[in-house]
Backbone as JSON Lines, residues from 0, in Angstrom:
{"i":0,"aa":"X","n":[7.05,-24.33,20.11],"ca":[8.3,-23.68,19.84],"c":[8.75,-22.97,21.13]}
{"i":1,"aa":"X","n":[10.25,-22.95,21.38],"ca":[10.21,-22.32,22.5],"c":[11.43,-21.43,22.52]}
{"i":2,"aa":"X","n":[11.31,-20.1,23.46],"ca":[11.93,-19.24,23.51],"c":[12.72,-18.7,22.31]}
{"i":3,"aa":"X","n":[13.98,-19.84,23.11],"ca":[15.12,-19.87,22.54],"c":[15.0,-20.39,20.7]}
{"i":4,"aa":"X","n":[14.09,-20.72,19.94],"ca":[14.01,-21.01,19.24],"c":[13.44,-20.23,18.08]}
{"i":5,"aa":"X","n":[12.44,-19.39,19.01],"ca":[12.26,-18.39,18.46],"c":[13.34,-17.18,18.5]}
{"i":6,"aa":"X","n":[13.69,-16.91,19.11],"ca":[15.33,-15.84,19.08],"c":[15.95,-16.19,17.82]}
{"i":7,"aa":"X","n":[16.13,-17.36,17.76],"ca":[16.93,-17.55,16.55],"c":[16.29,-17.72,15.18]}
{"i":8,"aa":"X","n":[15.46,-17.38,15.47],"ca":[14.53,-17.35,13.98],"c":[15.36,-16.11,13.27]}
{"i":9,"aa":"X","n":[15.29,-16.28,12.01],"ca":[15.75,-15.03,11.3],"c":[14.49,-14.16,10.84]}
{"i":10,"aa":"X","n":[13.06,-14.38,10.81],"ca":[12.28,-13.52,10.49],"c":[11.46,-13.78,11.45]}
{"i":11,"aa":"X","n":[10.62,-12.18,11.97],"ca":[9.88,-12.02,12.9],"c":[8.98,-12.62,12.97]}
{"i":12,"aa":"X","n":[8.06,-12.99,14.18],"ca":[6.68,-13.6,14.17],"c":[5.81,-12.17,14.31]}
{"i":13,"aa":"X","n":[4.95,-11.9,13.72],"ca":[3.87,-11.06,13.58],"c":[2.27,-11.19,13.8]}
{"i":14,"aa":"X","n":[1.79,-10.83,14.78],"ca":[0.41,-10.95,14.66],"c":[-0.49,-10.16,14.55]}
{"i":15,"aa":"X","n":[-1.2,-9.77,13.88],"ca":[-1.86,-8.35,13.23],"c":[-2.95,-8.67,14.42]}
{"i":16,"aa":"X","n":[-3.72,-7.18,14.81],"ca":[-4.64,-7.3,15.94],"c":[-6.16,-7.39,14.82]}
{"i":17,"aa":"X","n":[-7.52,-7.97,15.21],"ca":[-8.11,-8.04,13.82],"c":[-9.47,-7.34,14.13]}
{"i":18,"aa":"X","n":[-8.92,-6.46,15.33],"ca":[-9.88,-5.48,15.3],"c":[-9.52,-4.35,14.37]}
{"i":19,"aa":"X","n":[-8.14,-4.0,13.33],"ca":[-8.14,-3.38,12.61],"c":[-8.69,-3.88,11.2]}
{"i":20,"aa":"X","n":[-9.24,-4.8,10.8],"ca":[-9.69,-4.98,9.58],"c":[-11.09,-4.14,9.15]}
{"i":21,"aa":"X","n":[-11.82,-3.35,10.79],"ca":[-13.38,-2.01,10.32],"c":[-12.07,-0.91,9.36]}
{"i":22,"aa":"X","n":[-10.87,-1.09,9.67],"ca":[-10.44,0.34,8.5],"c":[-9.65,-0.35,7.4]}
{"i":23,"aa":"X","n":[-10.18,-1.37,6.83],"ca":[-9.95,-1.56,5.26],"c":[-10.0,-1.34,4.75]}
{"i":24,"aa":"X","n":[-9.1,-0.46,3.32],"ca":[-10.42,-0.03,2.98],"c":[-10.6,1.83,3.02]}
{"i":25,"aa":"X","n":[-10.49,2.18,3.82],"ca":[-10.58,3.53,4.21],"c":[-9.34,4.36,4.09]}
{"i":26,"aa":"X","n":[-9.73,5.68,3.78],"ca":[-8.52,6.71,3.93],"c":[-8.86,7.68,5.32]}
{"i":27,"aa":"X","n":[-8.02,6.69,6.34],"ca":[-7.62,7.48,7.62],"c":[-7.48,8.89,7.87]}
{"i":28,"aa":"X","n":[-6.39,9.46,6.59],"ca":[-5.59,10.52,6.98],"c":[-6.29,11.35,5.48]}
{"i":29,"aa":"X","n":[-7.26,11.74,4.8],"ca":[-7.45,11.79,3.67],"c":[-6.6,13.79,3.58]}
{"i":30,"aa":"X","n":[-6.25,13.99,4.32],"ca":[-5.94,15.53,4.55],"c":[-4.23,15.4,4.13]}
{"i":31,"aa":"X","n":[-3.59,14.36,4.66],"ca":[-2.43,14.07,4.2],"c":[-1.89,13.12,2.86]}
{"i":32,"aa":"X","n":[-3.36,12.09,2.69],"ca":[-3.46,12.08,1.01],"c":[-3.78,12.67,0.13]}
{"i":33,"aa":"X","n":[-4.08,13.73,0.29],"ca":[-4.65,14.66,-0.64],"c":[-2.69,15.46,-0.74]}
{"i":34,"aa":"X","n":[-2.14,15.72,-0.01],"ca":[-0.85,16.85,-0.17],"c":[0.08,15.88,-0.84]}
{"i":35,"aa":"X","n":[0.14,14.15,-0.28],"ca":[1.04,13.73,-1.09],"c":[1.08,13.78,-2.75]}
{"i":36,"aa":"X","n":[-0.51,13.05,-3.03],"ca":[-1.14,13.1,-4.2],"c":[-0.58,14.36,-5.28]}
{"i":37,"aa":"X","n":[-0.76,15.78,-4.3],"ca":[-0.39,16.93,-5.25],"c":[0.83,17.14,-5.22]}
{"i":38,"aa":"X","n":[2.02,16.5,-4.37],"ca":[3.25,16.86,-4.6],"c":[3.83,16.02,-5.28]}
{"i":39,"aa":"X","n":[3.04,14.87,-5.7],"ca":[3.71,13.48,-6.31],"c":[3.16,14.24,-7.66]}
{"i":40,"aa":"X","n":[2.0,14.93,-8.09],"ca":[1.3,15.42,-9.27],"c":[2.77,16.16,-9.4]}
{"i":41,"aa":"X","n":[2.72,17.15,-8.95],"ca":[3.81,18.97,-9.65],"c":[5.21,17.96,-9.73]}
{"i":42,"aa":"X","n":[5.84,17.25,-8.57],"ca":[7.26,17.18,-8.79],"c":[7.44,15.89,-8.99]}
{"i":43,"aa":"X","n":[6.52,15.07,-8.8],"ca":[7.11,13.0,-9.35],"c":[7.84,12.54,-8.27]}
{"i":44,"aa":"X","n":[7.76,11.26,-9.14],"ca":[8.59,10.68,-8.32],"c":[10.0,10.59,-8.5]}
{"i":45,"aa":"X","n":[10.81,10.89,-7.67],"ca":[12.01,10.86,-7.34],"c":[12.96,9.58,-8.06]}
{"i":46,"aa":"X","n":[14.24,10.11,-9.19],"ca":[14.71,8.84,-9.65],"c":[15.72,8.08,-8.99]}
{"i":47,"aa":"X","n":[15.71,6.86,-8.73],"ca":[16.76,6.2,-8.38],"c":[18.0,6.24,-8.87]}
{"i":48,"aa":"X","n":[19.08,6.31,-8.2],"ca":[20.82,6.24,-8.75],"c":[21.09,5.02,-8.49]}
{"i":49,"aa":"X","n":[20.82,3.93,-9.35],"ca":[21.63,2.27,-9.97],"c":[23.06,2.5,-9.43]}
{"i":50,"aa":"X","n":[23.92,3.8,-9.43],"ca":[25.41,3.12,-9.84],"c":[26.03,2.62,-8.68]}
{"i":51,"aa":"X","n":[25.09,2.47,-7.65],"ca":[25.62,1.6,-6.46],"c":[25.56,0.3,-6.43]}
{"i":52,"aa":"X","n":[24.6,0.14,-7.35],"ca":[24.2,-1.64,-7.14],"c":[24.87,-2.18,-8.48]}
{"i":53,"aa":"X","n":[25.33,-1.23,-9.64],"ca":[26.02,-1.79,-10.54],"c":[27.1,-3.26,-10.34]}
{"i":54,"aa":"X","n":[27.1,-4.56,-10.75],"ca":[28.22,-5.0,-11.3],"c":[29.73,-4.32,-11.5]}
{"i":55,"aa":"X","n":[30.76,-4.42,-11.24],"ca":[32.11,-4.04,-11.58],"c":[32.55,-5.73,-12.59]}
């Protein structure tokens, strides 16, 4: 494939590096899952407003 062929692709080419697959699996940040966890507990999740995507 070349260059120009790729430019015009409409979706990206992606290549994951596969020295990240040792953190599968794992909670990286467990200090910042722990605060989401309790703010998703007390206040939820947030509702969506449809009346944009409504049909007329």
């Amino acid at each position: 494939m070349t260059i120009k062929e790729l430019n015009k692709r409409k979706t990206p080419i992606v290549i994951i590096d596969k020295s990240l697959e040792k953190y599968k699996g794992e909670d990286l940040f467990p200090e910042k899952l722990d605060k989401a966890n309790e703010v998703l507990r007390t206040i939820g999740i947030p509702k969506v407003n449809n009346s944009k995507h409504k049909k007329k």
